[in-house]
N, CA, C and O atoms as a GROMACS GRO file, in nm:
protein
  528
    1UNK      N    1  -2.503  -0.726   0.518
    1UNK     CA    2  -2.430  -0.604   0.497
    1UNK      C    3  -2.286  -0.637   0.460
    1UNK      O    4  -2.233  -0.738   0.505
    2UNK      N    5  -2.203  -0.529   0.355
    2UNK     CA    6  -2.078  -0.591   0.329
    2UNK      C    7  -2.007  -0.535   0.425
    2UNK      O    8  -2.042  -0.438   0.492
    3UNK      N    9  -1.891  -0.603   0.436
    3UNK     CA   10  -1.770  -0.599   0.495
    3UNK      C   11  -1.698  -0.449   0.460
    3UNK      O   12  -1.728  -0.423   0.343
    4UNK      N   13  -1.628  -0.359   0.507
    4UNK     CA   14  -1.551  -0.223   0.418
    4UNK      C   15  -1.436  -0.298   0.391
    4UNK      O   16  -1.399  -0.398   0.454
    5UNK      N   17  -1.379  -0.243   0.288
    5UNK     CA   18  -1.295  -0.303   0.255
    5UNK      C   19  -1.159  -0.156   0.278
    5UNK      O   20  -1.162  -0.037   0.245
    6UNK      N   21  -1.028  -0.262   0.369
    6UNK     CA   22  -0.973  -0.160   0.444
    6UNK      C   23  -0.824  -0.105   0.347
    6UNK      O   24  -0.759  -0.190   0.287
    7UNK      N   25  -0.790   0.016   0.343
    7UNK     CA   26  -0.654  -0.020   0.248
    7UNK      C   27  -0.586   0.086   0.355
    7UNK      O   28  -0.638   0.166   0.434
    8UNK      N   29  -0.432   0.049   0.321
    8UNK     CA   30  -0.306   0.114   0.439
    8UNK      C   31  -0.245   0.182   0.341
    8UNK      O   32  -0.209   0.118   0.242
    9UNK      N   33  -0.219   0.342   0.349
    9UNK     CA   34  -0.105   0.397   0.246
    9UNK      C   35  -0.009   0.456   0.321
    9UNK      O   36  -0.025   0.537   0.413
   10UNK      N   37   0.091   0.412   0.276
   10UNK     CA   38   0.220   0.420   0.367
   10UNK      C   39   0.322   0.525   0.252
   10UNK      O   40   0.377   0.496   0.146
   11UNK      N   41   0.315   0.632   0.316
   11UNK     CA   42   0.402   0.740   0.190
   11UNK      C   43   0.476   0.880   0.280
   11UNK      O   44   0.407   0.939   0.363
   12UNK      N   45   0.593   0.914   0.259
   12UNK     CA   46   0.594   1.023   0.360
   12UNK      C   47   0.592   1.167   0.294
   12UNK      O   48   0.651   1.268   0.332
   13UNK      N   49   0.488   1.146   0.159
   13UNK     CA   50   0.505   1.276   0.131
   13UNK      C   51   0.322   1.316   0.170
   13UNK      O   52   0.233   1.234   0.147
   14UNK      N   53   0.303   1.413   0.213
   14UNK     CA   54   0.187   1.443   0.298
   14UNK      C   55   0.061   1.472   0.188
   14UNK      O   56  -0.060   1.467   0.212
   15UNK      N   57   0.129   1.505   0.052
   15UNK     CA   58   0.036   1.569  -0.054
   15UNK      C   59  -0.013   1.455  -0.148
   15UNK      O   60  -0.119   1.471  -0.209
   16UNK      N   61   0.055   1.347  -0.162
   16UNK     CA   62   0.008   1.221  -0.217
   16UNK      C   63  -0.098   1.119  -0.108
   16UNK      O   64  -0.195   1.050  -0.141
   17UNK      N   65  -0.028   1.145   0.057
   17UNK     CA   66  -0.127   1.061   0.087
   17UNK      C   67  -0.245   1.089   0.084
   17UNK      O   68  -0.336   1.007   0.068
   18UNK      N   69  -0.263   1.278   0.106
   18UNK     CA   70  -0.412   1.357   0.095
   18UNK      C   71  -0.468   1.279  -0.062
   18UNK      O   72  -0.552   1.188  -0.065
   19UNK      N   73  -0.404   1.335  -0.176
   19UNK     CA   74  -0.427   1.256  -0.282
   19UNK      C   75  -0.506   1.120  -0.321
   19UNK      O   76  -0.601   1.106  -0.399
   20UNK      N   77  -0.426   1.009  -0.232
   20UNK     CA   78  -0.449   0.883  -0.248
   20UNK      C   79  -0.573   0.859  -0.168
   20UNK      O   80  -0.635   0.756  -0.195
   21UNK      N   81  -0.624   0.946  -0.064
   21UNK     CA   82  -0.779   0.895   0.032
   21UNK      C   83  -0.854   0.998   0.002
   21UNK      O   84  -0.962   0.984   0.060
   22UNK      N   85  -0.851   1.128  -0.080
   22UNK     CA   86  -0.952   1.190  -0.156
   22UNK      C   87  -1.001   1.083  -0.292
   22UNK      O   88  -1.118   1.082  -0.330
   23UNK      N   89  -0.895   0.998  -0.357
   23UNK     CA   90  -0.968   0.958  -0.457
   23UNK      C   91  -1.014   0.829  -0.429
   23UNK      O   92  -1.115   0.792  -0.489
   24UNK      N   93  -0.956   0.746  -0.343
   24UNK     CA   94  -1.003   0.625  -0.281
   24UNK      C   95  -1.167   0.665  -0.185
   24UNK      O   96  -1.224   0.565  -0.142
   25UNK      N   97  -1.217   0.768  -0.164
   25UNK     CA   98  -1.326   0.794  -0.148
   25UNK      C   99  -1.397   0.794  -0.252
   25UNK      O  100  -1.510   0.746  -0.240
   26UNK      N  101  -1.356   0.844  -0.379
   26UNK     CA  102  -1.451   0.826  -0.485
   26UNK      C  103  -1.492   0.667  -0.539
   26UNK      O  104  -1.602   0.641  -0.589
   27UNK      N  105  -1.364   0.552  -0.514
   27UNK     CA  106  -1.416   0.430  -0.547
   27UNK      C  107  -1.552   0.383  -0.498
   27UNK      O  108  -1.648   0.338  -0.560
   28UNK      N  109  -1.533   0.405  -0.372
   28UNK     CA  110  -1.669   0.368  -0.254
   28UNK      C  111  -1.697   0.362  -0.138
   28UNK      O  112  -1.604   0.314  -0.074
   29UNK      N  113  -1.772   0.386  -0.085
   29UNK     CA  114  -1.822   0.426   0.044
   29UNK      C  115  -1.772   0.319   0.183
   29UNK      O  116  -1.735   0.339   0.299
   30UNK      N  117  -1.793   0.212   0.103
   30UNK     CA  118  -1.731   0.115   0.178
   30UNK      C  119  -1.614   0.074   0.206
   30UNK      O  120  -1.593  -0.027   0.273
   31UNK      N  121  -1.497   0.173   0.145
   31UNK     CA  122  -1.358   0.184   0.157
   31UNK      C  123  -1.280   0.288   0.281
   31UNK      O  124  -1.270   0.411   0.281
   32UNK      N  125  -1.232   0.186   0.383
   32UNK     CA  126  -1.163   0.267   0.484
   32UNK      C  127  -1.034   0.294   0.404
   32UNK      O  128  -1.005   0.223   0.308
   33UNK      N  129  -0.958   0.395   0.444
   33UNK     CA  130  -0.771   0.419   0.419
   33UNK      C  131  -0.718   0.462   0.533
   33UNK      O  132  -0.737   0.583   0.545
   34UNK      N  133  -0.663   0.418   0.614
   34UNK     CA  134  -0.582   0.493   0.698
   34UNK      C  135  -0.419   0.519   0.619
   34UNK      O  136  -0.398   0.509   0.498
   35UNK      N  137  -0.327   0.550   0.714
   35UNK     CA  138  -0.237   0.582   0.648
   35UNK      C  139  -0.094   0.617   0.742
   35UNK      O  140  -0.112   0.656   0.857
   36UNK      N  141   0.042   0.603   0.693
   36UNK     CA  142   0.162   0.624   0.793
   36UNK      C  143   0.236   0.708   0.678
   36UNK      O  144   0.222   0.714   0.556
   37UNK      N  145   0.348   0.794   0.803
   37UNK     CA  146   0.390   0.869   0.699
   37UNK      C  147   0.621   0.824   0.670
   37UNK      O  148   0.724   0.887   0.643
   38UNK      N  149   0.584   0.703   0.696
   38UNK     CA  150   0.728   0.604   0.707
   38UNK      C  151   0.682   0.449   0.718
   38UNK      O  152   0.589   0.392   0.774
   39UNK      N  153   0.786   0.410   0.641
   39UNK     CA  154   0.793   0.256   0.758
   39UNK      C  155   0.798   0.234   0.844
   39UNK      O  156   0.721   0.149   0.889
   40UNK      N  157   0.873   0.283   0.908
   40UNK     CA  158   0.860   0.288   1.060
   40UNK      C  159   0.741   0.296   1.101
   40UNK      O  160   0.662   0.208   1.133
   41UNK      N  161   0.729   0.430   1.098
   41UNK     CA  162   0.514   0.389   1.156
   41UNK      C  163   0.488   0.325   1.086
   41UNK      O  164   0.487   0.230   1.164
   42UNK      N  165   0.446   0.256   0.943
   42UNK     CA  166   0.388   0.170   0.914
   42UNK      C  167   0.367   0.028   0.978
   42UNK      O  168   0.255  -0.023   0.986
   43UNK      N  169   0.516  -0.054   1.037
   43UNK     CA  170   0.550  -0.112   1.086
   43UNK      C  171   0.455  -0.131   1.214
   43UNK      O  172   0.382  -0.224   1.247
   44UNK      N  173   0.487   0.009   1.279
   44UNK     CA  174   0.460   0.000   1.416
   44UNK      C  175   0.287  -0.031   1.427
   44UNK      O  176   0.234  -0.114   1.502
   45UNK      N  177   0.222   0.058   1.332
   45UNK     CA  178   0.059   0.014   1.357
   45UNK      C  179   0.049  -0.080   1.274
   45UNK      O  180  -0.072  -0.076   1.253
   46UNK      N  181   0.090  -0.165   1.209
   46UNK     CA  182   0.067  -0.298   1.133
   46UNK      C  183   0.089  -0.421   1.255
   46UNK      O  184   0.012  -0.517   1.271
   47UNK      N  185   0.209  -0.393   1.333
   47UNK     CA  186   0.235  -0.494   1.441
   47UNK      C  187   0.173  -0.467   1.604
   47UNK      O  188   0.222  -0.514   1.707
   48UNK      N  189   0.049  -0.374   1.592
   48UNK     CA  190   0.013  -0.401   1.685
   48UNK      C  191  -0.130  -0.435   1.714
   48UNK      O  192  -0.206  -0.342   1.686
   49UNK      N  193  -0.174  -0.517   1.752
   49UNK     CA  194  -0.256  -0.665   1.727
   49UNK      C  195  -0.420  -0.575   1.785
   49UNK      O  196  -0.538  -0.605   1.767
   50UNK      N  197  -0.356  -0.461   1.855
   50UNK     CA  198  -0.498  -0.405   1.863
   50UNK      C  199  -0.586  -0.308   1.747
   50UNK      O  200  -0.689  -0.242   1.763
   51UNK      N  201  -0.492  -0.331   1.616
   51UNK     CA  202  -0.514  -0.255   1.538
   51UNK      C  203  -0.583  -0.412   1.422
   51UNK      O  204  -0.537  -0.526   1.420
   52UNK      N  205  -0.694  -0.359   1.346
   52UNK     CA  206  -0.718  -0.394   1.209
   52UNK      C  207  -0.626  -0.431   1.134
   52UNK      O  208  -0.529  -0.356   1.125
   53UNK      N  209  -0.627  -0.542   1.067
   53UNK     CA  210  -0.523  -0.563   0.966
   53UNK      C  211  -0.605  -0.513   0.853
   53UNK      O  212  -0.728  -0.516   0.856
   54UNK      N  213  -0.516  -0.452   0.723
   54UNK     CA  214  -0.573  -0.376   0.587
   54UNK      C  215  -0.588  -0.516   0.544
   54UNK      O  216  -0.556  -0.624   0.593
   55UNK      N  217  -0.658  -0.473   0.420
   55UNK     CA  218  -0.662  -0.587   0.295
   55UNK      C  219  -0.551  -0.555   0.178
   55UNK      O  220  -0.500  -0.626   0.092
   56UNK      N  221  -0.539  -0.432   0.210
   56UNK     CA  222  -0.435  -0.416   0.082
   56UNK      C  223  -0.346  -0.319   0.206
   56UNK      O  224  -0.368  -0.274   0.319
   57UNK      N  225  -0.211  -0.320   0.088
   57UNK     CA  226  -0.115  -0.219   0.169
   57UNK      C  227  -0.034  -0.164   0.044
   57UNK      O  228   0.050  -0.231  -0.016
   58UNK      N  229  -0.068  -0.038   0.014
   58UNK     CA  230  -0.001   0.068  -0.094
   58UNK      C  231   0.083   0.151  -0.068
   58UNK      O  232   0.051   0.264  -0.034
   59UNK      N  233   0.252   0.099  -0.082
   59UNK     CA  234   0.409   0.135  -0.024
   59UNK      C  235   0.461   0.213  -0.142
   59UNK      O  236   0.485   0.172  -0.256
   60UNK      N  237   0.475   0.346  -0.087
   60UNK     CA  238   0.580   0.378  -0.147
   60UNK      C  239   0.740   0.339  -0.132
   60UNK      O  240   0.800   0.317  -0.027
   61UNK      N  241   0.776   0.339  -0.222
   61UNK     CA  242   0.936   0.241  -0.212
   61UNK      C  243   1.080   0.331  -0.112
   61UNK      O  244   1.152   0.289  -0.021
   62UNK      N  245   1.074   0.478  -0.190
   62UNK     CA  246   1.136   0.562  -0.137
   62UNK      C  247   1.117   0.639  -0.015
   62UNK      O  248   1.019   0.712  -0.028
   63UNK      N  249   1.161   0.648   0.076
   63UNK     CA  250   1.110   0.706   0.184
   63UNK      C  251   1.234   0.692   0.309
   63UNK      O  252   1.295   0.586   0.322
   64UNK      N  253   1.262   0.818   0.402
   64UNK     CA  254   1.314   0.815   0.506
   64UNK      C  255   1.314   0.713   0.634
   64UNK      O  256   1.201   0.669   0.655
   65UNK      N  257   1.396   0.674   0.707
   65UNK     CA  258   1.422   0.579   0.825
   65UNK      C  259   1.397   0.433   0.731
   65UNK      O  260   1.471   0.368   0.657
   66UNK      N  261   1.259   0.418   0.775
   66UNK     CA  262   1.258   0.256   0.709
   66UNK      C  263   1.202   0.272   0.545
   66UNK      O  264   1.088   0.300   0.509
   67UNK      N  265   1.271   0.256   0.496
   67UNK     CA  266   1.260   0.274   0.339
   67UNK      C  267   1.120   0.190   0.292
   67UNK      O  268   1.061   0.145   0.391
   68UNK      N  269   1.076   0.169   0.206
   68UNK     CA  270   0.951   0.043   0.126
   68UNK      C  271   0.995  -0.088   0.125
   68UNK      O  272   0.929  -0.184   0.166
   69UNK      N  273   1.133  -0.094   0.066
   69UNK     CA  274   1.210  -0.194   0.072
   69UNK      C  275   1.207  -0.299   0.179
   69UNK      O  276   1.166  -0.414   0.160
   70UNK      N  277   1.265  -0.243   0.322
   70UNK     CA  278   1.298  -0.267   0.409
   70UNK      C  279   1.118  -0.290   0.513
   70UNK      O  280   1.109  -0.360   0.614
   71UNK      N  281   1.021  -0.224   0.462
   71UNK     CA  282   0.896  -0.241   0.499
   71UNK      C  283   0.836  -0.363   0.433
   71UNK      O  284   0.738  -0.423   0.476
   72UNK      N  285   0.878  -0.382   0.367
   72UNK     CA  286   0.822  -0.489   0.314
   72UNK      C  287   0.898  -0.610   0.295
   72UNK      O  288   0.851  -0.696   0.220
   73UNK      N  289   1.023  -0.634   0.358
   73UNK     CA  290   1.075  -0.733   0.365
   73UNK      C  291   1.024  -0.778   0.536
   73UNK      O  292   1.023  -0.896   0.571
   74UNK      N  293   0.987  -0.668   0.624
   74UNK     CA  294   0.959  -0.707   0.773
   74UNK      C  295   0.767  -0.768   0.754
   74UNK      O  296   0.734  -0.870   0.815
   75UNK      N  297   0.692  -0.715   0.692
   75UNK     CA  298   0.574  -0.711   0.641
   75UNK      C  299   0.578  -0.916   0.625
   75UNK      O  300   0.521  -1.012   0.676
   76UNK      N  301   0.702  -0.887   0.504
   76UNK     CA  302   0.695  -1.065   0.454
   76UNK      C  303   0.703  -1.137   0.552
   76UNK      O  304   0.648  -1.248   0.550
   77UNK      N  305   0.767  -1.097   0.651
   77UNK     CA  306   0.840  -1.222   0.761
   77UNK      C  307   0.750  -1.220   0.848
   77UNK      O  308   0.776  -1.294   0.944
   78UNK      N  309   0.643  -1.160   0.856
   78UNK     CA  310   0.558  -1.168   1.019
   78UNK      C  311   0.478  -1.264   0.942
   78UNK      O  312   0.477  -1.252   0.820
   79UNK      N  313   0.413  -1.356   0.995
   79UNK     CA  314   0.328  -1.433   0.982
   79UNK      C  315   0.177  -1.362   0.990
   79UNK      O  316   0.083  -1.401   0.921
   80UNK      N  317   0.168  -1.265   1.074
   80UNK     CA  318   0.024  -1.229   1.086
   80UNK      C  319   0.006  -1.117   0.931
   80UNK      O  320  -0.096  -1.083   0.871
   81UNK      N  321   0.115  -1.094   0.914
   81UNK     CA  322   0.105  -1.004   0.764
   81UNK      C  323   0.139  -1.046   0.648
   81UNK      O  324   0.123  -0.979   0.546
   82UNK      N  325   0.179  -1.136   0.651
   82UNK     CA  326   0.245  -1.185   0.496
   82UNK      C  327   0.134  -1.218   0.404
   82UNK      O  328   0.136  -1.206   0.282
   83UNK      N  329   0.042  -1.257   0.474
   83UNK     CA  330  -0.081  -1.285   0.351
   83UNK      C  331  -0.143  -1.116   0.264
   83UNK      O  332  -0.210  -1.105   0.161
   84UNK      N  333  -0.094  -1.021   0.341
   84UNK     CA  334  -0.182  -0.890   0.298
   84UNK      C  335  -0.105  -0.871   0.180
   84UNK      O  336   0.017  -0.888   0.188
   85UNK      N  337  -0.168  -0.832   0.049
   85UNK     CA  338  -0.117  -0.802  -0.055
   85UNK      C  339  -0.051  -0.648  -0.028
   85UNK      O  340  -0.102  -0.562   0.044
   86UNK      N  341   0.069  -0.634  -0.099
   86UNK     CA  342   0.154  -0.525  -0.068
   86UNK      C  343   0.160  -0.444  -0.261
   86UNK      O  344   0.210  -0.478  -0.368
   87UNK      N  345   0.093  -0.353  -0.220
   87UNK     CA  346   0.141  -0.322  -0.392
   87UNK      C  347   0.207  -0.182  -0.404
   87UNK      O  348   0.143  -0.080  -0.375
   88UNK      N  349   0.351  -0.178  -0.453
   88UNK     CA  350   0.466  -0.056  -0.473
   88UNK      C  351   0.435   0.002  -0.538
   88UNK      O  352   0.411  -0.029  -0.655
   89UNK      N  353   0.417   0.170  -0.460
   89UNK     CA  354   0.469   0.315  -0.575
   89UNK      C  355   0.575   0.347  -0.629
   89UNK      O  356   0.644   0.296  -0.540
   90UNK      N  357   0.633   0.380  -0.683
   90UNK     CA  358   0.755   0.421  -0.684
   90UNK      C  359   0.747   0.518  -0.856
   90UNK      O  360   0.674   0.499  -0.953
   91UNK      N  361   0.849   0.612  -0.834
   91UNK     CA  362   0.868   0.699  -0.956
   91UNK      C  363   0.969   0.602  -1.006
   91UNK      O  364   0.964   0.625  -1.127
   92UNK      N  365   1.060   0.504  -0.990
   92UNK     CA  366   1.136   0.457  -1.082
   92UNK      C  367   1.063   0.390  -1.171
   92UNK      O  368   0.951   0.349  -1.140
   93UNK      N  369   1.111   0.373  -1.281
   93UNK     CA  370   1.103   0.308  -1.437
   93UNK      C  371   1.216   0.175  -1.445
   93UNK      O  372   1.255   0.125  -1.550
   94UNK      N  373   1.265   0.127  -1.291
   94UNK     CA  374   1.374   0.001  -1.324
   94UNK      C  375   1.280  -0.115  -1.344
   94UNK      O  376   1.174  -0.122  -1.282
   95UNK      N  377   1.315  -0.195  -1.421
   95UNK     CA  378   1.242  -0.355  -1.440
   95UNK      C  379   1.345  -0.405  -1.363
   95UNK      O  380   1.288  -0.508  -1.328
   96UNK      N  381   1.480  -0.412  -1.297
   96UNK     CA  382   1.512  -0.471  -1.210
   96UNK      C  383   1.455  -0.471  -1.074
   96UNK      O  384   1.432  -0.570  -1.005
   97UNK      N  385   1.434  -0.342  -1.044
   97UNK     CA  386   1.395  -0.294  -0.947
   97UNK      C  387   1.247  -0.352  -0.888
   97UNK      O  388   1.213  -0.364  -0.770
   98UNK      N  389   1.164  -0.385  -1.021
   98UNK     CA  390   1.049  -0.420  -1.064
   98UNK      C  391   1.052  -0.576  -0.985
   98UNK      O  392   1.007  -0.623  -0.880
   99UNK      N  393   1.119  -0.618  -1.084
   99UNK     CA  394   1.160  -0.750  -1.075
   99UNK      C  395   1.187  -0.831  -0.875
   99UNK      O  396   1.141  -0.917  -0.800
  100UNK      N  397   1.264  -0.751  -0.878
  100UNK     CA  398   1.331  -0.776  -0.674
  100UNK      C  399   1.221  -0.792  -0.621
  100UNK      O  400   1.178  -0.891  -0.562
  101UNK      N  401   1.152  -0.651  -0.648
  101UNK     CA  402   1.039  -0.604  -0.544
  101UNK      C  403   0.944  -0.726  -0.573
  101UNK      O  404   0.911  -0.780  -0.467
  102UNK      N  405   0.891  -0.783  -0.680
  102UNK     CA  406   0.788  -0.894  -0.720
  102UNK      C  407   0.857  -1.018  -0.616
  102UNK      O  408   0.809  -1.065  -0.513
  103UNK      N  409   0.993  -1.051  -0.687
  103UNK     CA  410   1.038  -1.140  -0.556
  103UNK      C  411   1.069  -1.165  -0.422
  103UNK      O  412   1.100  -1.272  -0.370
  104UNK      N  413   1.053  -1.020  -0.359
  104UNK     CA  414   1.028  -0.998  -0.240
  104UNK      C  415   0.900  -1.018  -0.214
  104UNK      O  416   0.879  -0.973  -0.101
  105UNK      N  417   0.795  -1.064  -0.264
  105UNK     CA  418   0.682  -1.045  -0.199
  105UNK      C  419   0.589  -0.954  -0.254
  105UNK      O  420   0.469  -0.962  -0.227
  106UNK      N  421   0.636  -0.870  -0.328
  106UNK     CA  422   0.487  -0.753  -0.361
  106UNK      C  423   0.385  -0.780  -0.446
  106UNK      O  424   0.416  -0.843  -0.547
  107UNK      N  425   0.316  -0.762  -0.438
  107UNK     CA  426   0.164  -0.809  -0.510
  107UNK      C  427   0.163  -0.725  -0.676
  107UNK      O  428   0.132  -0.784  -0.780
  108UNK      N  429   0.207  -0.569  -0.666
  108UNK     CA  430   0.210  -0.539  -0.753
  108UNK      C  431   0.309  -0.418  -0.766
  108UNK      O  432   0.333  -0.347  -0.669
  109UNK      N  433   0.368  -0.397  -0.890
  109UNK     CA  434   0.416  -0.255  -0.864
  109UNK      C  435   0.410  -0.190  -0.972
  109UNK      O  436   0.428  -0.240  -1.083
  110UNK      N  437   0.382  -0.062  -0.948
  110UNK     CA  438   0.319   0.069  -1.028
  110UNK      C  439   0.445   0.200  -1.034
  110UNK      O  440   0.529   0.238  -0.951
  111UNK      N  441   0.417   0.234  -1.145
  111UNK     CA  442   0.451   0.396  -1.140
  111UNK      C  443   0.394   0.483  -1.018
  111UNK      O  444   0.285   0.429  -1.002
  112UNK      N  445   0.400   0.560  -0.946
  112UNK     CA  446   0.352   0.626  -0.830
  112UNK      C  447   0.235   0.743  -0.917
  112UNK      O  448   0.286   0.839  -0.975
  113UNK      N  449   0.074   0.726  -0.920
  113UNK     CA  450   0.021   0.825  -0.990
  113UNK      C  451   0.021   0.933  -0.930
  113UNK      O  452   0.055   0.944  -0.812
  114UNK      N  453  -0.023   1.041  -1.016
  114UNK     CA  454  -0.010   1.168  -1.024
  114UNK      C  455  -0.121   1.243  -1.018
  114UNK      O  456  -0.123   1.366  -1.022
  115UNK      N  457  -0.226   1.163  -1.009
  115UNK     CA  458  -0.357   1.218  -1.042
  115UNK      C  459  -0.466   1.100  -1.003
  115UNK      O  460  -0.480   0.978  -1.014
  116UNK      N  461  -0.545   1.232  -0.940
  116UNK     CA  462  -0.663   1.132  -0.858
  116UNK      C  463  -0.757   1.022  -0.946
  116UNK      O  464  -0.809   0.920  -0.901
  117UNK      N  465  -0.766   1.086  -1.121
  117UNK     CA  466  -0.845   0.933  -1.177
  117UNK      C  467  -0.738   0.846  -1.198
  117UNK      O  468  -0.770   0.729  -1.220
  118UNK      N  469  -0.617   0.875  -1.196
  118UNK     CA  470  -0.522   0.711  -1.213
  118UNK      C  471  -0.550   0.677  -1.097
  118UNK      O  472  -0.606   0.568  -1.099
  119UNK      N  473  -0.534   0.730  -0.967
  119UNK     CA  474  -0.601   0.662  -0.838
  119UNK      C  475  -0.656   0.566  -0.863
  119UNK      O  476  -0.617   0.452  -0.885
  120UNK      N  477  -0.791   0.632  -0.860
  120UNK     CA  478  -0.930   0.609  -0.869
  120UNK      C  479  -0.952   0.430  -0.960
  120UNK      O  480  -0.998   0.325  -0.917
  121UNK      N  481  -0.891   0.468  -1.101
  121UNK     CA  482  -0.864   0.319  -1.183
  121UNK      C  483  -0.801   0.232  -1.131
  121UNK      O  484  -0.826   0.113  -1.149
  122UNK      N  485  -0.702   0.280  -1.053
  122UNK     CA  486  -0.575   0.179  -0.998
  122UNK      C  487  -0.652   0.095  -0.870
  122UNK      O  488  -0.673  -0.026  -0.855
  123UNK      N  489  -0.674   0.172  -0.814
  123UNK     CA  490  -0.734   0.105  -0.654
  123UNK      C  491  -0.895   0.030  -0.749
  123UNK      O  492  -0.929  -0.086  -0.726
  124UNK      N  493  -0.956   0.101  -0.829
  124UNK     CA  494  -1.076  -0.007  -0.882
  124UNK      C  495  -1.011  -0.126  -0.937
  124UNK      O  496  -1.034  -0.227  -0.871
  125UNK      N  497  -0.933  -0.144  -1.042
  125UNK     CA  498  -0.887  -0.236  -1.098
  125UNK      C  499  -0.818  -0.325  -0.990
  125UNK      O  500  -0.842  -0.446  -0.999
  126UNK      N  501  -0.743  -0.288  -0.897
  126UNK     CA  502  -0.677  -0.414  -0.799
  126UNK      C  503  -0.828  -0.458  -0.714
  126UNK      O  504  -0.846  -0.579  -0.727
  127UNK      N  505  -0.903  -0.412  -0.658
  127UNK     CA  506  -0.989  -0.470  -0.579
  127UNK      C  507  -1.138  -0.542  -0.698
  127UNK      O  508  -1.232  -0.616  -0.669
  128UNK      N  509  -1.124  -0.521  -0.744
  128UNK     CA  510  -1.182  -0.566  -0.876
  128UNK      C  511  -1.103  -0.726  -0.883
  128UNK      O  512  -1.196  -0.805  -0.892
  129UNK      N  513  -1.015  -0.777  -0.882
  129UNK     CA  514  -0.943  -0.875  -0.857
  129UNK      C  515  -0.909  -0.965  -0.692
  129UNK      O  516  -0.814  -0.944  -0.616
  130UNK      N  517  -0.986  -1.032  -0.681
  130UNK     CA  518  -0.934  -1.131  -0.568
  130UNK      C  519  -0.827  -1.162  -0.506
  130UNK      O  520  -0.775  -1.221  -0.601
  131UNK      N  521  -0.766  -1.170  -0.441
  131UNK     CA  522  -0.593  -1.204  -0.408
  131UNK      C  523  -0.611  -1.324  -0.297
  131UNK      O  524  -0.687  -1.337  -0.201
  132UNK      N  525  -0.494  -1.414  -0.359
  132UNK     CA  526  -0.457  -1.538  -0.307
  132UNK      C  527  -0.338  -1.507  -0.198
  132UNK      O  528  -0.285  -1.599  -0.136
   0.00000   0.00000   0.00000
């Protein structure tokens, strides 16, 4: 039997995360999502050891208290998380911005979609791919 394959969406707007685990249901059955609505909570159920670690973790960048930024620079430094691929939403269009975030650690970063089949492609196409 396979394994589910688990993904974390960390966003504090309430209508994207509904968004992002209505269409991540359509990839497949075998896909858990839980979800935080800050870094801060993200943080908090990522670092506590009685919880599942995700396979993927899908950050939005912008966000109140602990920003994406700042989630994913604490993400890099734990040892029990640094291996989880981290891949950024964000509405910006900066290639600097682009750029940091890649050298911080992120696996990938995206335009933030808008619509459940960019979902749907986005989350197929990354798990469709292996990560080192």
């Amino acid at each position: 039997m396979k394994q589910s394959t688990n993904l974390f969406i960390v966003d504090d707007d309430a209508d994207d995360r509904r968004l992002f685990i209505e269409a991540v249901k359509e990839v497949g059955e075998d896909i858990e999502c839980t979800s935080a609505v800050n870094g801060e909570e993200a943080l908090e159920i990522l670092k506590d050891p009685a919880n599942t670690l995700p396979d993927y973790i899908f950050l939005d960048i912008r966000m109140p208290r602990v920003n994406g930024k700042q989630c994913l620079l604490e993400i890099k430094k734990d040892d029990r998380l640094k291996h989880i691929p981290v891949v950024i939403f964000t509405t910006s269009r900066d290639v600097e911005e682009s750029k940091e975030l890649r050298e911080m650690g992120a696996y990938h970063f995206i335009s933030k979609p808008t619509d459940p089949d960019e979902i749907f492609y986005l989350v197929s196409f990354i798990l469709a791919f292996p990560h080192s």
